[in-house]
N, C-alpha and C positions, 0 to 999 in steps of 0.2 A: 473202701469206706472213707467218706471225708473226715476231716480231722473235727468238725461238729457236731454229727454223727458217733462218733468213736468217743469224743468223750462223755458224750449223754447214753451210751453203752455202760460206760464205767462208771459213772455214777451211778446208775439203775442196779448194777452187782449181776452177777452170772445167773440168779435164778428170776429176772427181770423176763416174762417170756413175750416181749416186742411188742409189734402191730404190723399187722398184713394187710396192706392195701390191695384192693380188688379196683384196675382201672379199666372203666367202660367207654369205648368210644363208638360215638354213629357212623355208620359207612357214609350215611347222605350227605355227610358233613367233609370239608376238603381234610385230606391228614393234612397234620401238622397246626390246624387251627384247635386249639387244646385251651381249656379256660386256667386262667391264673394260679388257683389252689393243682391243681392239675399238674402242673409245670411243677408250681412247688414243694408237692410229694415227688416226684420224678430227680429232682434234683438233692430234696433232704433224704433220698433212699440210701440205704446202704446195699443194695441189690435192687436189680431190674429184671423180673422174668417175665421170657411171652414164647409161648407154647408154637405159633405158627410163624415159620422163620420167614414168610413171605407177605407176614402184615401190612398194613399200609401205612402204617403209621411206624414202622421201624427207622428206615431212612430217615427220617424227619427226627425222629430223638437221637438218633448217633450224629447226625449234622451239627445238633445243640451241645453236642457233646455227652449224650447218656448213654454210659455202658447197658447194653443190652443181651442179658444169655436165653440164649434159645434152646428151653429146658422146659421140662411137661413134670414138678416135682408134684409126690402123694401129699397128700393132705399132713401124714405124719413127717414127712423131710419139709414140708414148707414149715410147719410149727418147729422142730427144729432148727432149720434156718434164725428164729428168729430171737432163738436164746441168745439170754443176755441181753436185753433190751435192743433189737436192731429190727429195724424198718425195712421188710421185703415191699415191691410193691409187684404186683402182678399185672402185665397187659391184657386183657380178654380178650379172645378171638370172637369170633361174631356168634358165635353158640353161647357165649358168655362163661363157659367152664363150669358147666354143669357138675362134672365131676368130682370137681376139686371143692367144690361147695359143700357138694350131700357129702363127700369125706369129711369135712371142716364139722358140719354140723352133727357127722354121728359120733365126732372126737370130745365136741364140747358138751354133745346128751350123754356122753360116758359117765363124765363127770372125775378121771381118771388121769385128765390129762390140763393141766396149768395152760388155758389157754391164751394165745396172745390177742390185744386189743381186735377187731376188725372190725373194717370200714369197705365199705360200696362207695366211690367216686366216681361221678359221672363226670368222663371229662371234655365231653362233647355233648350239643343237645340237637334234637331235630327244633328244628323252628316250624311253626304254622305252613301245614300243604306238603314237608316233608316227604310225607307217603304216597304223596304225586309222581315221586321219582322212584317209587318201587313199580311204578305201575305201567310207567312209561318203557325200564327195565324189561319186564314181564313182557308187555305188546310187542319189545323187540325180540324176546325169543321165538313167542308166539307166530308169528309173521315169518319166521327164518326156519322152525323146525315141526309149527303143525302144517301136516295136508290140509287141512281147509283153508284155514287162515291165511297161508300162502298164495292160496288161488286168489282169496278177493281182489273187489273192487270197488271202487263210490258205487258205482251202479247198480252192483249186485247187493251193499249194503244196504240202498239206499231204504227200501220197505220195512226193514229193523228199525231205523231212526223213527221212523213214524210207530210201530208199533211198541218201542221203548216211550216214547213221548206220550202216548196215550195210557198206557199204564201207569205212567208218573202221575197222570191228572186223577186217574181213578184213584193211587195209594193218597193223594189228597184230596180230594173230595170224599173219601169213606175216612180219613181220621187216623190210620194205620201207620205211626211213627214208623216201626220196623219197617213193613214195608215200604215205606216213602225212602230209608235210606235205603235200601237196594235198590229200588228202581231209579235214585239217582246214579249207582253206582251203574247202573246199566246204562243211562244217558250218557255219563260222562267217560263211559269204554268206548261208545261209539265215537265221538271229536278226538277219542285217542287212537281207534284205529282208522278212522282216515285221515287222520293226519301223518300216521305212521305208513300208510301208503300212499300217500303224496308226495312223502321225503323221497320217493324211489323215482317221481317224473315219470313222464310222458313221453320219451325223446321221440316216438312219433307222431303225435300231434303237438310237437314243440314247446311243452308245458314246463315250465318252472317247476323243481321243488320246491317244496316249504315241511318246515316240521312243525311240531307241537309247540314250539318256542316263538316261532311266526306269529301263529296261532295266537298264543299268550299276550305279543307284544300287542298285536293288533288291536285286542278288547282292550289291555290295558290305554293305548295310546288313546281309542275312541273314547273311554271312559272318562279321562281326563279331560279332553277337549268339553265333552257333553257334559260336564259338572261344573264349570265356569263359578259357580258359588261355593266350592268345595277346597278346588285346587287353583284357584284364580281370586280376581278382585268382585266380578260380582256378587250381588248374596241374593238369598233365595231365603223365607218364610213359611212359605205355604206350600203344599205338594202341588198346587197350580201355577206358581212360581216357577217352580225344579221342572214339570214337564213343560214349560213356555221356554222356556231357554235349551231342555234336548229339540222340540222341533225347530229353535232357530238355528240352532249348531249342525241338527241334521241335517237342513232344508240346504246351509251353505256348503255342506258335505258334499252333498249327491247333485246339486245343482240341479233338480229335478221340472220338465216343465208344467206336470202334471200332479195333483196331492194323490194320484189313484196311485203311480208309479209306485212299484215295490211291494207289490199287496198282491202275493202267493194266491192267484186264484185256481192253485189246486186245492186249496182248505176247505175244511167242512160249509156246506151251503149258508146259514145263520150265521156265524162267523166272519164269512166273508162279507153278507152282507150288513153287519153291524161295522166290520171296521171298515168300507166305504163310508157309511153314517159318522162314523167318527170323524174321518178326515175331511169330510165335508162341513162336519159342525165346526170344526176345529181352526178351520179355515176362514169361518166366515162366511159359507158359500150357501144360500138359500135354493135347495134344490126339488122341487117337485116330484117326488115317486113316482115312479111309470105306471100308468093304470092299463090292465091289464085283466084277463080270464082266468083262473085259476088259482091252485093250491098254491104253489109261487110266486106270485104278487101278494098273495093273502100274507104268508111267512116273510117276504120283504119285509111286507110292513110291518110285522108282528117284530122281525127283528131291531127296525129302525128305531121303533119305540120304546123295546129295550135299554140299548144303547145309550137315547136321550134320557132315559129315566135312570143312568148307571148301571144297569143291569147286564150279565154276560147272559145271554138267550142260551148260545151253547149251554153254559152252566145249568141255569133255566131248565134246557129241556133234558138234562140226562138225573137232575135231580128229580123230576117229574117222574120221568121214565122207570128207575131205579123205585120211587113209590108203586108204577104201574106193578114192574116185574115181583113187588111185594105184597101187591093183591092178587097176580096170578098164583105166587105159592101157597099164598093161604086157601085160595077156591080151590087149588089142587089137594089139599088136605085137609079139606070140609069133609064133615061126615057124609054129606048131601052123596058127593059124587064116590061112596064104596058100593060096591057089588054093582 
């Protein structure tokens, strides 16, 4: 017990019954990085208790100089401990000490027993994305201990990325918050497991690895450059501003000698031909529609016009559709068509 401590004991008198500090720390978070008041219960304690002698955060408070006993006390030896006005403070383990809680609180619904002050101090926080790192966790066990998961590959994933991505658009376009966070949770599993199979390379097609951290810097680095009014001296007004400066930061990117380059023509038909229309208007470039026989020229140009007019055609046609497939259910449950 320090000598500040001890005397604020004896002034409080023997039936003084303390305060018991409950400290929480994040695993996400590095040990030993611990906030201010944190430190300073740890240090104004007159006892240090942590149930799991293999914490992570032990080393890092005996370095500081905090005695630390590695003791699992009941509910009634911790309220004991703390007679006489003296300040336990407790470490949690990652389960937070479930136990020693519901004892705490069926001592003080007794009503039997002089309880000491208690306090919940958080002494570490997740910061924003935190549970990024639960997850990245996870895909490494995943990958190491399930039979599937082990087998993959890009290639074999690759038909999930599409069918995860198209379900994102339906949970947005039908309005479905819940479902919009899950099927983001499903987009963003897939960049985590191929990337988490990429880290393992190729050594015989002589591929580098890369992790999730790659990955991370990458968008971050492009984002930056492509924001020049954000994180730089340009500025931007207008949202035709912000996209005239990503296509000139792109354009210097890719060094491209063509505006069609890089336009996935495995994408849906209208899609693909609205965003040639784009790059074309975008451009500058007055180009004549191919004239032509058929249902596919018609939709060209059905899509072209979209495009010029703002409009996603995709969008267009699946909102269409979706009206269609809600006049098939109704005909289907017309009186008309029973017996």
């Amino acid at each position: 017990m320090n000598a500040t401590s001890s005397d604020a004991a004896a002034q409080a008198g023997p039936a003084a019954p303390g305060r018991i500090v409950l400290l929480t720390t994040s695993h996400r978070v590095a040990p030993g990085l611990l906030s201010w008041p944190a430190w300073q219960a740890l240090r104004g304690a007159d006892q240090v208790l942590c149930a799991d002698g293999a914490h992570p955060q032990l080393p890092y408070l005996r370095e500081a100089g905090i005695a630390v006993d590695e003791t699992s006390p009941g509910a009634q030896e911790l309220v004991d401990a703390c007679a006489g006005g003296r300040t336990v403070v407790v470490v949690a383990t990652g389960e937070g000490e479930p136990r020693l809680t519901d004892g705490l609180a069926r001592l003080a619904g007794s009503g039997r027993v002089h309880m000491p002050e208690l306090e919940l101090l958080p002494a570490s926080y997740d910061l924003p994305g935190a549970r990024l790192l639960d997850l990245v966790q996870v895909m490494d066990r995943i990958r190491v201990e399930c039979p599937w998961s082990s087998r993959q590959t890009h290639e074999g994933l690759a038909k999930y990325g599409i069918e995860e991505a198209y379900e994102l658009v339906e949970a947005i376009e039908e309005g479905d918050r819940d479902e919009l966070r899950e099927e983001l949770g499903d987009v963003l599993l897939q960049v985590v497991f191929h990337s988490r199979i990429a880290e393992e390379g190729r050594p015989e097609d002589g591929a580098e690895p890369f992790s999730i951290d790659d990955v991370a810097a990458g968008i971050v680095t492009k984002l930056i450059h492509r924001h020049p009014h954000v994180f730089g001296d340009e500025t931007a007004t207008t949202p035709e501003e912000v996209k005239e400066h990503w296509l000139r930061t792109k354009a210097e990117e890719k060094r491209r000698t063509s505006v069609t380059e890089g336009i996935p023509l495995g994408q849906p038909g209208l899609a693909l031909a609205a965003k040639l229309a784009s790059r074309a208007r975008t451009a500058g470039l007055e180009v004549e529609l191919p004239r032509g026989e058929g249902v596919g020229y018609e939709l060209l140009a059905v899509a072209a016009r979209a495009e010029a007019e703002g409009v996603d055609p995709e969008a267009a046609l699946r909102a269409a559709a979706r009206a269609y497939r809600d006049a098939i259910r109704a005909r289907e449950g017309s009186p008309a068509l029973d017996g």
